[in-house]
Structures are given as C-alpha cells and as structure tokens.
ROKOL-154403 format. One record per residue: residue number from 1; residue in one letter; z, y, x of N, C-alpha, C in turn. Coordinates in Angstrom, 2 decimals. Layout:
ROKOL-154403
R    i  aa      n.w      n.v      n.u     ca.w     ca.v     ca.u      c.w      c.v      c.u
R  NUM   A        Z        Y        X        Z        Y        X        Z        Y        X
...
END
This chain:
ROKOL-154403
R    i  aa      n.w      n.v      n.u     ca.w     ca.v     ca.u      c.w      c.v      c.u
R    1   X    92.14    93.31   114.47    92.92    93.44   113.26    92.29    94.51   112.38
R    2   X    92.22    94.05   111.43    92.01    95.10   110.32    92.76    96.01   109.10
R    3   X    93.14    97.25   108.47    93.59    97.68   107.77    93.29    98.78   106.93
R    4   X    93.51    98.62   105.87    92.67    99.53   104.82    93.49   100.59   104.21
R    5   X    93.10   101.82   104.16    93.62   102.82   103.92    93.26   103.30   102.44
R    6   X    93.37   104.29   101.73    93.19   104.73   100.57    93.36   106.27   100.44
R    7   X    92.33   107.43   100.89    92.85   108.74   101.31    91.92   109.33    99.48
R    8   X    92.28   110.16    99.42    92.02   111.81    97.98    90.69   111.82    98.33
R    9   X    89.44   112.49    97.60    88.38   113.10    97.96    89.02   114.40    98.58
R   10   X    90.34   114.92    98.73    90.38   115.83    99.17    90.68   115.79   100.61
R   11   X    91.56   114.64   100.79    91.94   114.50   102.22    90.69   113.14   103.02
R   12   X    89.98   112.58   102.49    88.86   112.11   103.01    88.23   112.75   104.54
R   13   X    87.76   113.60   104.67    87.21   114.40   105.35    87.89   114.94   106.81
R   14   X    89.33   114.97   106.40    90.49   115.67   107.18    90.98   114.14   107.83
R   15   X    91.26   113.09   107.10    91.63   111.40   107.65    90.54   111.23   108.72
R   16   X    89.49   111.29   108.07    88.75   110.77   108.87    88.24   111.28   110.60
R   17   X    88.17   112.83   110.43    88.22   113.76   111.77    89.36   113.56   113.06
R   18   X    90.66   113.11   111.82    91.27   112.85   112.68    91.65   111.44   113.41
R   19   X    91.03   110.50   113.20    90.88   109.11   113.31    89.96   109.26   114.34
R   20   X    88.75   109.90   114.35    87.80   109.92   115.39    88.55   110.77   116.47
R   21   X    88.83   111.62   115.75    89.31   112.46   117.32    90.30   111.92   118.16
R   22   X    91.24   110.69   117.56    92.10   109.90   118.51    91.28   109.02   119.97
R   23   X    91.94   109.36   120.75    91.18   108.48   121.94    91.43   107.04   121.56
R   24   X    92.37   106.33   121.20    93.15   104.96   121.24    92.45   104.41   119.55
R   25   X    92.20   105.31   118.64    92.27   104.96   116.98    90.33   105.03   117.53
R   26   X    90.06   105.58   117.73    88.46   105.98   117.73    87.91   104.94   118.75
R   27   X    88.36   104.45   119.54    87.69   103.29   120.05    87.24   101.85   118.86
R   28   X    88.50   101.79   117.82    87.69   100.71   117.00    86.72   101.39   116.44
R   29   X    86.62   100.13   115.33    85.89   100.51   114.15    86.31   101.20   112.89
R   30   X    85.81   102.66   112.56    86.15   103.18   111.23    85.10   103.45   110.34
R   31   X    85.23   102.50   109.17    84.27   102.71   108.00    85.23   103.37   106.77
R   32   X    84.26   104.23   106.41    84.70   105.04   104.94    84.08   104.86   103.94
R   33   X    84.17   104.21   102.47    83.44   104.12   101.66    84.09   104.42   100.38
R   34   X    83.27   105.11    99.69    83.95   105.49    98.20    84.16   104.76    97.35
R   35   X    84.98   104.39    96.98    85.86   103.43    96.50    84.86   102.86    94.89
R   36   X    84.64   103.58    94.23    83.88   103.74    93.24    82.14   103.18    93.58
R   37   X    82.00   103.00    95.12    80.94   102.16    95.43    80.99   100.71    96.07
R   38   X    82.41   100.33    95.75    82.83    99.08    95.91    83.42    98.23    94.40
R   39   X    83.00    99.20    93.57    83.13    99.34    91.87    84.60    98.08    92.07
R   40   X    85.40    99.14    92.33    86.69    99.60    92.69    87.44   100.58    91.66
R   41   X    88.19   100.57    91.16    88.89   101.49    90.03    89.60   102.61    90.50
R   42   X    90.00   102.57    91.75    90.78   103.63    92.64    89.88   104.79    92.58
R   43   X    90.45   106.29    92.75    89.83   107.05    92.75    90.04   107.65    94.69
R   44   X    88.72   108.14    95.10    88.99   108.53    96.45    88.60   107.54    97.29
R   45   X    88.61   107.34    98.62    87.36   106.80    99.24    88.29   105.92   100.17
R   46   X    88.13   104.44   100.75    88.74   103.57   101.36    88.51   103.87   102.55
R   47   X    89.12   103.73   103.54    88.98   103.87   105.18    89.31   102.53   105.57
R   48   X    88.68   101.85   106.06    88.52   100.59   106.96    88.75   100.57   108.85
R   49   X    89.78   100.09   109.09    90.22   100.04   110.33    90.05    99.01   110.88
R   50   X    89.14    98.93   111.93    89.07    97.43   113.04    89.55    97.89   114.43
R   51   X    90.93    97.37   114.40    90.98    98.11   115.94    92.40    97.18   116.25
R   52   X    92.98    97.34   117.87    94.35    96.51   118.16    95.07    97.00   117.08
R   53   X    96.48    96.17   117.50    97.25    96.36   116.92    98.14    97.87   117.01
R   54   X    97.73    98.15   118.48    98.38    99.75   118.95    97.67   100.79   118.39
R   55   X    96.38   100.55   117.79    95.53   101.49   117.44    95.90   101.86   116.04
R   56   X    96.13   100.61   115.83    96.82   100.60   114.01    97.61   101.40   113.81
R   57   X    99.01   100.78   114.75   100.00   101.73   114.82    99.91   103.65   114.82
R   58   X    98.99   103.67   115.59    98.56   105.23   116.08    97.73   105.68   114.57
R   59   X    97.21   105.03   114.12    96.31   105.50   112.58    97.48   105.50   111.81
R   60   X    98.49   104.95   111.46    99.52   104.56   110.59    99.96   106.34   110.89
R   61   X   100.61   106.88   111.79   101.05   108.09   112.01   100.05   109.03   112.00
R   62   X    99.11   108.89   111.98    97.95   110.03   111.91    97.56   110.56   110.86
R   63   X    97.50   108.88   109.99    97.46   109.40   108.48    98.45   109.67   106.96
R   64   X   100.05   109.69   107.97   100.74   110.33   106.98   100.62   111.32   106.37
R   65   X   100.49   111.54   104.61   100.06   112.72   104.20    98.40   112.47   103.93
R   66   X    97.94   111.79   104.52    96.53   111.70   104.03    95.73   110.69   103.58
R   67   X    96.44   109.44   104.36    95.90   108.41   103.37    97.17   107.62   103.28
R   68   X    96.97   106.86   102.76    98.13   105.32   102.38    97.63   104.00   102.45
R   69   X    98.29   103.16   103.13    97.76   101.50   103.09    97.60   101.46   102.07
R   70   X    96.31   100.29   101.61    96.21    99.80   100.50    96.64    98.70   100.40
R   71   X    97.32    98.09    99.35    98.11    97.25    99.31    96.95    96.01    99.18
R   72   X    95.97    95.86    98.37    94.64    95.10    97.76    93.95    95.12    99.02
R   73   X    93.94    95.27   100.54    93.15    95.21   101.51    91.70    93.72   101.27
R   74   X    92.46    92.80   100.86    91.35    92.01   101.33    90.31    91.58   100.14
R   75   X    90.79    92.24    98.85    89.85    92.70    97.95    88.71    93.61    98.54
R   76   X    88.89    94.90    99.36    88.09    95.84    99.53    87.34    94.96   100.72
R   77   X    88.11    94.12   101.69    87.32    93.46   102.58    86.45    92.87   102.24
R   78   X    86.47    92.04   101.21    85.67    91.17   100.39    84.55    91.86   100.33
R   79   X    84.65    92.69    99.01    83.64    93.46    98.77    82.55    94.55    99.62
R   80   X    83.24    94.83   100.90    82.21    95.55   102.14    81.08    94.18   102.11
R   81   X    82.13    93.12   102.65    81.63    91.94   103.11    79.65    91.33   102.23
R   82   X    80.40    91.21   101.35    79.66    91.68    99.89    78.34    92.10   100.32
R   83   X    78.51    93.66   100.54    77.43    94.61   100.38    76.84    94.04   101.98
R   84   X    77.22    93.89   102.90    76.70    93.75   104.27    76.05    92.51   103.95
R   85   X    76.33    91.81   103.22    75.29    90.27   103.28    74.31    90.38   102.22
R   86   X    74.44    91.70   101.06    73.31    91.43   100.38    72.17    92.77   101.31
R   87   X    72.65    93.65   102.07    71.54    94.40   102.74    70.78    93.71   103.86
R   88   X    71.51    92.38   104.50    71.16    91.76   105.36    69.69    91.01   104.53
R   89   X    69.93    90.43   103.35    69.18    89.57   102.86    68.04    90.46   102.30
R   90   X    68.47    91.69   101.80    66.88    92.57   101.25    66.63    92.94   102.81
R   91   X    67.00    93.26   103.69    66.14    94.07   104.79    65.24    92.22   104.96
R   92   X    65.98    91.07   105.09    64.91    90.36   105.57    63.68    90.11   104.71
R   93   X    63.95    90.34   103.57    63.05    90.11   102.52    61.75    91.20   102.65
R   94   X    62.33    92.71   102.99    61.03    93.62   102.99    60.42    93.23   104.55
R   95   X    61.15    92.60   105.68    60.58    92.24   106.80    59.55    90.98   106.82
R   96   X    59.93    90.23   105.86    59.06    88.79   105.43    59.70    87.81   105.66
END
C-alpha cells in the first residue's frame, strides 16, 4: 500500500528521521521529493510511503504535526512514476 504525505521545508527533515527510525514504518519504502520537482504547486516536499497497512497506520501517528496526507496522492504517484520511466530510458540510451 501506498500513501503520500505533504510535510513544511521545515518539518521535512524531522518527518523523515523519524519514519526511518521506526522499526515497523522503516522497513517499507520512504521516498521524499520536493514537491516543486514534481512541478507540483504545493510548497514543501512529498513523502511517499510503500509499506503494510500497519506501517501506515504507525506513520499516520508519527507524523502528526509534521506532515499531512495528501489528498491528490495519485497525482504525485503519477508523476514519480513519470520521472522513474524517463531516467530508465536516458540511462539506456547513454548505455546503448
């Protein structure tokens, strides 16, 4: 399962430390990307969650106060998606 967060450039840094430092949240996957590099209008940087559903739960309480669901999740999914298939296609291109 996946879920997308929306934390401050201020609380960025502090979300994210504490996401890793969970035993249960830090087993998925956490990507952070600045929102403004998903030419995204939001200000402050998206957090991307791949993890169970218990892990969710456990990020949901971790990041009260620091980030907030984003309501537009599968917009921002899209657009990772996006960037991962056009780096796939230049790395094969400089490989031949």
């Amino acid at each position: 399962m996946k879920a997308v967060y929306l934390a401050s450039a201020a609380n960025e840094r502090k979300a994210e430390e504490v996401l890793k430092k969970d035993d249960l949240v830090s087993r998925g996957s956490i990507t952070v990307r600045l929102a403004s590099s998903l030419d995204m209008k939001e200000e402050g940087y998206f957090i991307v969650l791949d993890a169970s559903e218990e892990a969710l739960k456990r990020a949901e309480e971790l990041l009260k106060g620091l980030a907030a669901r984003y309501k537009n999740a599968g917009e921002v999914l899209k657009r990772l998606q996006e960037q991962e298939e056009s780096a796939i296609v230049g790395f094969g291109n400089i490989m031949g």
